[in-house]
The first five atom37 places (N, CA, C, CB, O) and aatype in JSON, in Angstrom:
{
  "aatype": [20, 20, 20, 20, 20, 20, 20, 20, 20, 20, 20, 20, 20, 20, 20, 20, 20, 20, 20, 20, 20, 20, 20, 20, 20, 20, 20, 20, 20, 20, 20, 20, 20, 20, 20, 20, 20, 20, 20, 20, 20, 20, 20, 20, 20, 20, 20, 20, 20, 20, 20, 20, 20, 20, 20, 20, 20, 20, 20, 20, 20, 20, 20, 20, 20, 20, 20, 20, 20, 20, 20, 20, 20, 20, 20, 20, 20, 20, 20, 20, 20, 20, 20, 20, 20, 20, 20, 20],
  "atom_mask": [
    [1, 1, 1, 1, 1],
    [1, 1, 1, 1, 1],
    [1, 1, 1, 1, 1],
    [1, 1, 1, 1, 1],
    [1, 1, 1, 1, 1],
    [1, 1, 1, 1, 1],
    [1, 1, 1, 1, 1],
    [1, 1, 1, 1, 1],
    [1, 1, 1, 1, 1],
    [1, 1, 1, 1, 1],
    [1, 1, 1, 1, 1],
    [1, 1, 1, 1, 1],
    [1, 1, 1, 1, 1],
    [1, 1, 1, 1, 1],
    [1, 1, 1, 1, 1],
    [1, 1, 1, 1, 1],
    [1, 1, 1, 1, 1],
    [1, 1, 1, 1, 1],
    [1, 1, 1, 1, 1],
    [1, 1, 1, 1, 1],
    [1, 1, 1, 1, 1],
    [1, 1, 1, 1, 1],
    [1, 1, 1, 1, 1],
    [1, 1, 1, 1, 1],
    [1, 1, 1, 1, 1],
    [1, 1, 1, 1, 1],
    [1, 1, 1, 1, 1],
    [1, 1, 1, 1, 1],
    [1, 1, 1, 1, 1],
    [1, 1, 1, 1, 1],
    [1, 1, 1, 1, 1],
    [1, 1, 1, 1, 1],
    [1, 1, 1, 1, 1],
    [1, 1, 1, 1, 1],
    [1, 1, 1, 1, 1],
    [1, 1, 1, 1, 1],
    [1, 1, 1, 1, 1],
    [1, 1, 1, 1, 1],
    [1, 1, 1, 1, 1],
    [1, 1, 1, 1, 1],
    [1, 1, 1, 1, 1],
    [1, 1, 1, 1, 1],
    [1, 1, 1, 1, 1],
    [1, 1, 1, 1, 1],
    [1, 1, 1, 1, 1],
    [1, 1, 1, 1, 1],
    [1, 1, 1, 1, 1],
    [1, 1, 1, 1, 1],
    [1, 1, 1, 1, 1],
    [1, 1, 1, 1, 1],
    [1, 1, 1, 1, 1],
    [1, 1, 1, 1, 1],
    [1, 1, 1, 1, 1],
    [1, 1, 1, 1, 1],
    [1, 1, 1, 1, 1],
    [1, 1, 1, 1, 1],
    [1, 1, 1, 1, 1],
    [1, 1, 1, 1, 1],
    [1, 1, 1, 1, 1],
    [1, 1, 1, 1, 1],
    [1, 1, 1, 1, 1],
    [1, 1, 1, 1, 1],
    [1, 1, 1, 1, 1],
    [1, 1, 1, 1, 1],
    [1, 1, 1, 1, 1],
    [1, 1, 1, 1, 1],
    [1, 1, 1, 1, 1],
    [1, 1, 1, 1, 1],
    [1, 1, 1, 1, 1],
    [1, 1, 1, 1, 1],
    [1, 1, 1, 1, 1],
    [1, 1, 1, 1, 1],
    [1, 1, 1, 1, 1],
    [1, 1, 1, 1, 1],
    [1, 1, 1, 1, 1],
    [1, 1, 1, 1, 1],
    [1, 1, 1, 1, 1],
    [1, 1, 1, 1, 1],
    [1, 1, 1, 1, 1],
    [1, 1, 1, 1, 1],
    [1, 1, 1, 1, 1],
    [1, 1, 1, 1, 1],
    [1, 1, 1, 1, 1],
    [1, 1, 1, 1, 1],
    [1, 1, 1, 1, 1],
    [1, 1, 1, 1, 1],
    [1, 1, 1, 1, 1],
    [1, 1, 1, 1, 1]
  ],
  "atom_positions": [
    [[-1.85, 7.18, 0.77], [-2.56, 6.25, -0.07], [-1.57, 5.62, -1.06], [-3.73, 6.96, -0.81], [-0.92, 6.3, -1.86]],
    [[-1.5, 4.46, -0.96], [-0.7, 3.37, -2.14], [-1.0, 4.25, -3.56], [-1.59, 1.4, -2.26], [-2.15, 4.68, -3.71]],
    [[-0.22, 4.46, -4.37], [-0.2, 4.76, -5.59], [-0.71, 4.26, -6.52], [0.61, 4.84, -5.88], [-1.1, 4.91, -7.48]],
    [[-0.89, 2.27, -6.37], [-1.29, 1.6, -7.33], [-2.64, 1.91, -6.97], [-0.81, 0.21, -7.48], [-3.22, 2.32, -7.97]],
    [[-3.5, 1.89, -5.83], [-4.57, 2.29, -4.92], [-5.6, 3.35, -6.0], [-3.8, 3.17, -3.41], [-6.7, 3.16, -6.52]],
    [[-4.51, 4.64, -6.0], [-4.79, 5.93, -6.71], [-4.96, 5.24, -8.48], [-3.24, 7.26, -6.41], [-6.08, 5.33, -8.98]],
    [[-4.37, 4.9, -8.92], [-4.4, 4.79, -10.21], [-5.52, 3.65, -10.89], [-3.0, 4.52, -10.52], [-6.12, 3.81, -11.95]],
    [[-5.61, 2.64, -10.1], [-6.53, 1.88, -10.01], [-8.26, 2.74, -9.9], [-6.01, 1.01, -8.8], [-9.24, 2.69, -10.65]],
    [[-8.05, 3.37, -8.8], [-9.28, 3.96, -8.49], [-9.55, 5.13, -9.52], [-9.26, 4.44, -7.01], [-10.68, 5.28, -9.99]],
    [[-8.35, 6.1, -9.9], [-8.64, 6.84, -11.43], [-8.68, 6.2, -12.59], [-7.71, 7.76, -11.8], [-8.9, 6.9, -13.58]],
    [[-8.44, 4.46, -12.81], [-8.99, 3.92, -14.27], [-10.55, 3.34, -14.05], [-7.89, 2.54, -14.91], [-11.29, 3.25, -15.03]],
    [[-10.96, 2.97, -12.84], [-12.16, 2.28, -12.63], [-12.95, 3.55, -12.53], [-12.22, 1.23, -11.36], [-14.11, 3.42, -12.92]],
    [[-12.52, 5.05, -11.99], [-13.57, 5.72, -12.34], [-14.31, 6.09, -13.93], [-13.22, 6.71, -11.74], [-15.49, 6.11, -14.29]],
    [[-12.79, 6.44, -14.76], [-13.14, 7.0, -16.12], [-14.02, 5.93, -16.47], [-11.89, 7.28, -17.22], [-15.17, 6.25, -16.78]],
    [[-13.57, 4.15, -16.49], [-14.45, 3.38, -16.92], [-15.67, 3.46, -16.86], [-14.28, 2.55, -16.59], [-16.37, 3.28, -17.85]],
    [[-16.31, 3.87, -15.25], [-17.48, 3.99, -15.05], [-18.37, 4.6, -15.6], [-17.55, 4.21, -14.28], [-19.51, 4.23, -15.89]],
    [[-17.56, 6.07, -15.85], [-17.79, 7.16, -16.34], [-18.63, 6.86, -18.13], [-16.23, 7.94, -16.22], [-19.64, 7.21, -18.74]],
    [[-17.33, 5.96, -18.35], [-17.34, 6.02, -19.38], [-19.0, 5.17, -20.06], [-15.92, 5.52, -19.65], [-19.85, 5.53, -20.89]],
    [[-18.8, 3.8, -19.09], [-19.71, 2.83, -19.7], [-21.19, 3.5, -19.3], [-19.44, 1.18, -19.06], [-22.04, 3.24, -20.16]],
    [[-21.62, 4.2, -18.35], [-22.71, 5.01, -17.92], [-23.06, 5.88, -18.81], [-22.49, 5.66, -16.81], [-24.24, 6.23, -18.9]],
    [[-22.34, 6.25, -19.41], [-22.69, 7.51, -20.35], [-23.08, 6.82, -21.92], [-21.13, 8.7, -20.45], [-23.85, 7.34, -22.74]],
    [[-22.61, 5.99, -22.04], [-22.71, 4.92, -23.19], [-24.16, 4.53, -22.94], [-21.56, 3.54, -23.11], [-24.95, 4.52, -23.89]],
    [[-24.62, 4.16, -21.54], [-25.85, 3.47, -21.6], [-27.01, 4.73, -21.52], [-25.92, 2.3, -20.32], [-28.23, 4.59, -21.61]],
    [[-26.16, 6.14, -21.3], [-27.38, 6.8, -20.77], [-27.77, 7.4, -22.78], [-26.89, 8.39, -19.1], [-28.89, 7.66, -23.22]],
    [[-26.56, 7.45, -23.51], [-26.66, 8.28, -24.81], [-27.92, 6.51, -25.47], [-24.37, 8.78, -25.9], [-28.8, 6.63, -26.33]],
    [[-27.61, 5.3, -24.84], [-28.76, 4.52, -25.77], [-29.72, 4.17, -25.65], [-28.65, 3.67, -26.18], [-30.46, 3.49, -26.36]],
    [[-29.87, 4.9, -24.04], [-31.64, 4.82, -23.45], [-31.75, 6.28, -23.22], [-32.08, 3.78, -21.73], [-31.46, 6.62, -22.08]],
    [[-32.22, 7.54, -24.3], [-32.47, 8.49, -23.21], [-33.41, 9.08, -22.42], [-32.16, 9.19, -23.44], [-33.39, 10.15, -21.8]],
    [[-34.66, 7.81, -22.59], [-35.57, 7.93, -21.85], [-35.52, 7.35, -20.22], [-36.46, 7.43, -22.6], [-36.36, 7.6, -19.37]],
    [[-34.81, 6.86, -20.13], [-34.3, 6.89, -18.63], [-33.62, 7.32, -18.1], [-34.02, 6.24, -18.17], [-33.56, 7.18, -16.88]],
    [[-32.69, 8.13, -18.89], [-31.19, 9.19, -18.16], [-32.15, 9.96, -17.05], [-30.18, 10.75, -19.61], [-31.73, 9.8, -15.91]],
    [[-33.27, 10.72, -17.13], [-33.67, 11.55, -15.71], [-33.53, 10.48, -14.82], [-35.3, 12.27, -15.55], [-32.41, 10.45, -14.29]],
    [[-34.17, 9.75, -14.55], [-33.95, 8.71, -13.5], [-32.82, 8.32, -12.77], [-34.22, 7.73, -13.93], [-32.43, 8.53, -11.62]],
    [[-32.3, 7.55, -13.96], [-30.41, 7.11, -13.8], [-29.76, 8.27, -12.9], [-29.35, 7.16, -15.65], [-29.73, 8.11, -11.68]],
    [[-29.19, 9.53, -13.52], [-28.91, 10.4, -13.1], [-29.41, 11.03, -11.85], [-28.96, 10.88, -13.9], [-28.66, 11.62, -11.07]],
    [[-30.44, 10.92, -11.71], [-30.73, 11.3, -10.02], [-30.23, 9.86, -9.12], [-32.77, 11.64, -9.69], [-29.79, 10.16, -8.0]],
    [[-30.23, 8.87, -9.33], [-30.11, 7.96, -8.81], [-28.22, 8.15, -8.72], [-30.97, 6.77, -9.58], [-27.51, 7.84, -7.77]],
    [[-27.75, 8.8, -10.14], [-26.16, 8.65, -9.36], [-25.73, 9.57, -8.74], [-25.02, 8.45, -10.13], [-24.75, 9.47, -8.0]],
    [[-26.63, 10.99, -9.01], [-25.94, 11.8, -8.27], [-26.77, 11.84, -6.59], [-25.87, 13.27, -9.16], [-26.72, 12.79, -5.8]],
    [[-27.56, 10.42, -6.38], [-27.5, 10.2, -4.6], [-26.66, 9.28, -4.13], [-28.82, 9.71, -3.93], [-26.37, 9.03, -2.96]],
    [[-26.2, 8.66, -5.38], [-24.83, 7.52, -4.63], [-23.38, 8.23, -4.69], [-24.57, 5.82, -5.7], [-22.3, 7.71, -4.42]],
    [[-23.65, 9.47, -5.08], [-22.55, 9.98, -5.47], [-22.5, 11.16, -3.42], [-22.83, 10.95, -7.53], [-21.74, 11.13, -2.45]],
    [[-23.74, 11.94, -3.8], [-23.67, 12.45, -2.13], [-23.37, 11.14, -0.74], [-25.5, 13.21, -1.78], [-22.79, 11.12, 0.35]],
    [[-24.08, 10.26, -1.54], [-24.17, 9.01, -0.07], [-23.15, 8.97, -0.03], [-24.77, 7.45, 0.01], [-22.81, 9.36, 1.08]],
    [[-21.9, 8.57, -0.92], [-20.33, 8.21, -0.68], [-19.74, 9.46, 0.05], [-19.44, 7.93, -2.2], [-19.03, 9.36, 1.05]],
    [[-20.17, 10.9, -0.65], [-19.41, 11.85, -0.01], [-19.61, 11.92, 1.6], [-19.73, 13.15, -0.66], [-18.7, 12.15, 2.38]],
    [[-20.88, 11.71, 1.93], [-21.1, 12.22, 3.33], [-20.36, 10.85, 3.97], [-22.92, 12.56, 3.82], [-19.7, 11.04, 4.98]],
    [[-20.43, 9.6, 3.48], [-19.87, 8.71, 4.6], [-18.31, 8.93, 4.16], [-20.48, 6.92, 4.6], [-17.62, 8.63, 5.14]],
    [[-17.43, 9.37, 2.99], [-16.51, 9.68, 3.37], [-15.88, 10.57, 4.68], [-16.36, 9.93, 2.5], [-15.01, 10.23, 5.48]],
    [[-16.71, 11.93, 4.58], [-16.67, 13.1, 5.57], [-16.91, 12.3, 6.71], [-17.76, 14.36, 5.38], [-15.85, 12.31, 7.35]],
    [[-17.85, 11.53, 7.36], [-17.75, 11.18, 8.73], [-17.09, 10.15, 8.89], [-18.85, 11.01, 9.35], [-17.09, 9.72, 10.04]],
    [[-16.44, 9.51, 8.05], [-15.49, 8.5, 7.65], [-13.85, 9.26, 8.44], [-15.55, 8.33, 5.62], [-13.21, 8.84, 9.4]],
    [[-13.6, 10.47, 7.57], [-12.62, 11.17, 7.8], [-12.55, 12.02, 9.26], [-12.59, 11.93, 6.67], [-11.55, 12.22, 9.95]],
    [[-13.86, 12.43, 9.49], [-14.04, 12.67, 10.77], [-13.81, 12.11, 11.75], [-14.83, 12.84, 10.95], [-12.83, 12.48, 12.4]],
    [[-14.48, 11.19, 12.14], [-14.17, 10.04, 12.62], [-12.73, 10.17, 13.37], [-14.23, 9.06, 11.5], [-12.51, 10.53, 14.53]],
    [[-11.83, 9.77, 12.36], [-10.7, 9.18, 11.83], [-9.97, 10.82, 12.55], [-10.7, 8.66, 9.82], [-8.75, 10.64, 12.6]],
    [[-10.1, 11.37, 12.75], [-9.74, 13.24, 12.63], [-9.36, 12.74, 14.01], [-11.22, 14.89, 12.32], [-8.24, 12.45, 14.42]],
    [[-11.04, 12.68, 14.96], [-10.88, 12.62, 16.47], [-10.3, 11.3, 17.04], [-12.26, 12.84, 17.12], [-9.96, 11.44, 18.22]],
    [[-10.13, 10.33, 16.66], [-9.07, 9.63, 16.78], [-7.44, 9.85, 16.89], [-9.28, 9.06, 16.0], [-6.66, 9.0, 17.32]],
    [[-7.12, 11.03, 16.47], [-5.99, 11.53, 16.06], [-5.25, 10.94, 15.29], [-5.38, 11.79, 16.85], [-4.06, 10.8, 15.58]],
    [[-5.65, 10.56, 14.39], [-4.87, 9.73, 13.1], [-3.96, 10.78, 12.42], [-6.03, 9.07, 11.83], [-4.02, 11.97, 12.73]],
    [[-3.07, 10.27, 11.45], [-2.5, 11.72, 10.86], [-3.39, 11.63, 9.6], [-0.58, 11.87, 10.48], [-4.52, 11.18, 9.41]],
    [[-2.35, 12.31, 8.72], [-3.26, 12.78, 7.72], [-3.33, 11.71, 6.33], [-2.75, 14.32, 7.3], [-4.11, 11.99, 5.42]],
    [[-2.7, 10.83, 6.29], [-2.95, 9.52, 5.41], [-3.6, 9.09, 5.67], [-2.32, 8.64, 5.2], [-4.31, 8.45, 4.89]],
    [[-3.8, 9.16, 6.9], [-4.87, 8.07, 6.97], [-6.11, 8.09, 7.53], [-4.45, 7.12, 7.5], [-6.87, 7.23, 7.97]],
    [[-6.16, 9.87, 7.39], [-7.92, 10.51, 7.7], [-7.76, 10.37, 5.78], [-8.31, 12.9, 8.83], [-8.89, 10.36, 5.29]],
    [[-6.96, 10.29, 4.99], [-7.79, 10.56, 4.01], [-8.16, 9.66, 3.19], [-7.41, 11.37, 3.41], [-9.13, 9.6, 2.43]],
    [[-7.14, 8.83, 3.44], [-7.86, 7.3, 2.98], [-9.06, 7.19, 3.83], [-6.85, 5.82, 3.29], [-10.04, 7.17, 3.08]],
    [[-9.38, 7.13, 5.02], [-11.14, 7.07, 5.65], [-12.11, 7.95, 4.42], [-11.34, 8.19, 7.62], [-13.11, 7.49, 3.87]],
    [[-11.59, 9.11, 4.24], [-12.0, 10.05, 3.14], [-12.65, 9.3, 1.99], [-10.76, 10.85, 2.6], [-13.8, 9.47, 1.6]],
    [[-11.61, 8.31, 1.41], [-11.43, 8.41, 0.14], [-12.52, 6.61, -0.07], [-9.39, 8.62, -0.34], [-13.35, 6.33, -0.93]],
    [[-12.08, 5.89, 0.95], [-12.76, 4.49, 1.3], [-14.41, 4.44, 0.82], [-12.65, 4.25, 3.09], [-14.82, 3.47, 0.19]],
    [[-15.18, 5.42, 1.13], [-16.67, 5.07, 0.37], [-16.9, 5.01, -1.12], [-17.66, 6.09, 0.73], [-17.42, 4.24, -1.92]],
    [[-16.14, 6.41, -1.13], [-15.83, 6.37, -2.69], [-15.37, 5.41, -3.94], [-15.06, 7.06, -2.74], [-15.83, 5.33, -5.08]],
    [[-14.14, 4.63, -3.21], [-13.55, 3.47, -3.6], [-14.19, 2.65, -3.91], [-12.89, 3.0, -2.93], [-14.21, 2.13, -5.03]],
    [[-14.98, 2.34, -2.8], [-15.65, 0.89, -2.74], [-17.37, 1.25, -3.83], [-16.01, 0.35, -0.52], [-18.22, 0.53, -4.36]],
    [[-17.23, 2.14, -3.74], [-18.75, 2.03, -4.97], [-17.94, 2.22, -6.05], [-20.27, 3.41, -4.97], [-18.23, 1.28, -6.77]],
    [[-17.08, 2.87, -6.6], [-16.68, 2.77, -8.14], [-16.42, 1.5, -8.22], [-15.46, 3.6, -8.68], [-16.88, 1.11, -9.29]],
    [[-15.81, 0.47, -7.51], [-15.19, -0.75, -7.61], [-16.32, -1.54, -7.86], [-14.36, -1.18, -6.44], [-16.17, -2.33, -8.8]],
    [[-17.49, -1.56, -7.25], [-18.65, -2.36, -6.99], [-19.37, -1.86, -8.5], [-19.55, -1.96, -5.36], [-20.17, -2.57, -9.1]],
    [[-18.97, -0.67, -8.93], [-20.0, -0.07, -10.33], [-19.3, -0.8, -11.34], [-20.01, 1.84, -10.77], [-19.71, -1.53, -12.25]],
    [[-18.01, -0.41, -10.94], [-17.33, -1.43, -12.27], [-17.57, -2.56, -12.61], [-16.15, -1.73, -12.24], [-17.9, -2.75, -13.78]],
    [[-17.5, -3.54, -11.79], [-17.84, -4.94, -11.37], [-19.3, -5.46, -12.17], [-18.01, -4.94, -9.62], [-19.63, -6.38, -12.92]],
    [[-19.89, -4.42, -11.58], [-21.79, -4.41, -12.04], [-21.2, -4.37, -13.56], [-23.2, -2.57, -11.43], [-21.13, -5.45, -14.13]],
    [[-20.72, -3.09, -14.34], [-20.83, -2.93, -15.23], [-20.0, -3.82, -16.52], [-20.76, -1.84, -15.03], [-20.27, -4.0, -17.71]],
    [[-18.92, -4.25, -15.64], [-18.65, -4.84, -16.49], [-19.37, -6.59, -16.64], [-17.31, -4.61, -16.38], [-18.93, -7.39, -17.47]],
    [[-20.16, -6.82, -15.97], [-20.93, -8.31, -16.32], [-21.75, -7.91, -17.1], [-21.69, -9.2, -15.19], [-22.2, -8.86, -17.74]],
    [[-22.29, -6.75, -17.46], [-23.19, -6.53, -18.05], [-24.69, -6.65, -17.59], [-22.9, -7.11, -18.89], [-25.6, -6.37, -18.37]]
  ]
}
C-alpha cells in the first residue's frame, strides 16, 4: 500500500472520528441511532473487505495486494464520510 494512501486514510479517519463525535456530544438524543447505524457501516466495510481479500487470496495475488482488496471498502467509506462531513 502507497504510504501517502496510509496516511491519508489515518487523517480522514481521526477526522471522521473526530467530527461524529462532535455531532453525537450536540445531539444526544440521537447518538442510539447514529451509533448503530455506524457500527453497521462499520461491519458492512469489514465483511466486503474479507471477501474482498479473499477473493484476491484465490486468485493468487501476493500479499499487497490481498491487502489493499482488504483495506479498499474501508477506504472508500471514510473518504465518502469525510466528504459528507465536511459539506456539512
Amino acid at each position: 500500500m502507497n504510504p501517502f494512501t496510509t496516511v491519508t486514510l489515518a487523517w480522514q479517519t481521526a477526522l471522521v472520528f473526530s467530527l461524529r463525535s462532535f455531532e453525537l456530544w450536540t445531539e444526544p438524543h440521537a447518538a442510539q441511532a447514529r451509533l448503530t447505524g455506524y457500527a453497521l457501516e462499520k461491519q458492512k466495510a469489514f465483511t466486503a473487505g474479507a471477501m474482498a481479500a479473499g477473493a484476491a487470496m484465490l486468485a493468487g495475488q501476493m500479499a499487497p495486494a490481498v491487502m489493499q482488496a482488504a483495506m479498499a471498502p474501508a477506504h472508500r467509506r471514510v473518504q465518502a464520510n469525510a466528504r459528507k462531513l465536511m459539506r456539512g
